[in-house]
Residue, then its C-alpha position, 0 to 999 in steps of 0.5 A: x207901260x202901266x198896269x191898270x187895275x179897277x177895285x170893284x165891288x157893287x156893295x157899299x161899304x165894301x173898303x174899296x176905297x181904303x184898300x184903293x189908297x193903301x194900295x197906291x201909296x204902297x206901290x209909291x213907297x216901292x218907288x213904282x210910279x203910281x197913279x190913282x184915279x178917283x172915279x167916286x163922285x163922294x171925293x173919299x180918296x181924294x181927300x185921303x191921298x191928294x195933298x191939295x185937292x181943294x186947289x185942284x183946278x180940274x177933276x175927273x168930271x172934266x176929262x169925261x166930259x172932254x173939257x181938258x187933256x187928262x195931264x192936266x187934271x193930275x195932281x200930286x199926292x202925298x207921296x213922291x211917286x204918287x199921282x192923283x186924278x181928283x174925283x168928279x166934283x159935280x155929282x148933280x142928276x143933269x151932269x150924271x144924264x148928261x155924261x150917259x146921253x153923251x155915251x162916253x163909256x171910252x173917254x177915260x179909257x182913250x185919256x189913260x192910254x196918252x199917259x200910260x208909259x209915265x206910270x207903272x201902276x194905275x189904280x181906280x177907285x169906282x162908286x159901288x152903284x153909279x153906272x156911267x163911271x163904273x163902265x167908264x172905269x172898267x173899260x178903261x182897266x186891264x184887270x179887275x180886282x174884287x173887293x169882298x167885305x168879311x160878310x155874309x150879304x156882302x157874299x151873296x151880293x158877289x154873284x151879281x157883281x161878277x154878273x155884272x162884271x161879265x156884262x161890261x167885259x161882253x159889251x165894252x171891254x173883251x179883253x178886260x181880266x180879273x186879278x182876284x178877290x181880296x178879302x176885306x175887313x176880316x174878324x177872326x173872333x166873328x163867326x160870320x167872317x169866318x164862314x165867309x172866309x170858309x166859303x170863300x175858299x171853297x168857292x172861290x178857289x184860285x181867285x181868292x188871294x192868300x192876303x187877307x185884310x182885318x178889320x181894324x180900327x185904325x182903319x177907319x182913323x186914317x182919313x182923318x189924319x189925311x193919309x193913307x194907314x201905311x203912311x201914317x202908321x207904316x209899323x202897324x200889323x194892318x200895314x203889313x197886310x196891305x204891303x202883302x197884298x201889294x206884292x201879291x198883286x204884283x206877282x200875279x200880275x207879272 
């Protein structure tokens, strides 16, 4: 049965995104049955993962409203063992109010457990601020991996996330665990990701994982070529980051 795992972060630009499909992609090239769930309306990785997802006939907007089964929305990605669910196209204020008043704070949480003895690995990419996703995705996720950008506001902006996080873990989902906190975007030759580094390592303690992801310009090519980095560069040292921080993941997880 799948392992399903929320990337977390309430500060934009964080890299959830990047490290969301990273991640997937490493899991398929394991051969680990993957899914990834795109649940930011802004499409970022769907358009870096699913091979199609112009021609995709449904989304994740239609399986949170209940309009179709979740098996239908699933799409290939680039990958063999790589499947995507594409992000919610309609991002309009009646579709968000209509998705609150409606209270379907479980409806992806009871669509992924129809489908979770065909995955080993589930992975969900979430907005860093539009609520009816977020408490969609952390309901429905068995743990919580929080992605912390390299930055000093970025850490002084993590105490609310993990307060917030706290919330939805009381109100929506008790059984819900955090897997750690990955460090992201890192500039060894930057004072202030230093500190944070330094910080983070203090007061973090057990929850901080020994990977560490740097900043990295080819980072940000990615998405223009269509793929995930440990796809189309599989031999830069980014891409061994990112393999290192799957199998960590991994480990802590078993």
């Amino acid at each position: 049965m799948a392992k399903t795992i929320c990337l977390f972060s309430q500060k934009g630009g964080a890299g959830k995104t990047t490290t969301a499909v990273n991640l997937a992609a490493v899991f398929a090239l394991l051969r680990k049955r993957t899914l990834l769930v795109d649940c930011d309306p802004q499409g970022a990785a769907t358009g870096i993962i699913c091979t199609i997802p112009q021609h995709a006939e449904f989304n994740l907007s239609d399986v949170l409203m209940g309009n179709v089964k979740i098996e239908k929305a699933i799409v290939q990605g680039c990958l063999n063992c790589l499947k995507v669910i594409p992000a919610p196209v309609d991002a309009s204020i009646e579709y968000r109010l209509k998705l609150s008043e409606n209270a379907n704070q479980t409806a992806l949480k009871k669509g992924l457990a129809g489908i979770k003895d065909s995955f080993d690995y589930i992975l969900i990419d979430t907005p860093a601020s539009d609520w009816p996703y977020i408490i969609n995705t952390l309901t429905a996720s068995d743990y919580v991996l929080l992605v912390l950008k390299a930055d000093y506001l970025a850490f002084r902006y993590l105490g609310k996330s993990i307060d917030n996080l706290h919330i939805v873990k009381k109100r929506y989902n008790p059984k819900l665990k955090p897997v750690g906190v990955v460090l992201n975007m890192f500039d060894k030759d930057d004072q202030g990701s230093i500190r944070v580094l330094h910080s983070s390592q203090k007061h973090l303690s057990k929850w901080l994982l020994k990977t560490i992801i740097p900043k990295d310009p080819l980072i940000g090519i990615s998405p223009l070529l269509g793929k995930p980095l440990v796809v189309s560069n599989f031999k830069a040292p980014v891409t061994q980051c990112y393999l290192n921080l799957a199998k960590e993941l991994m480990e802590r997880l078993r």
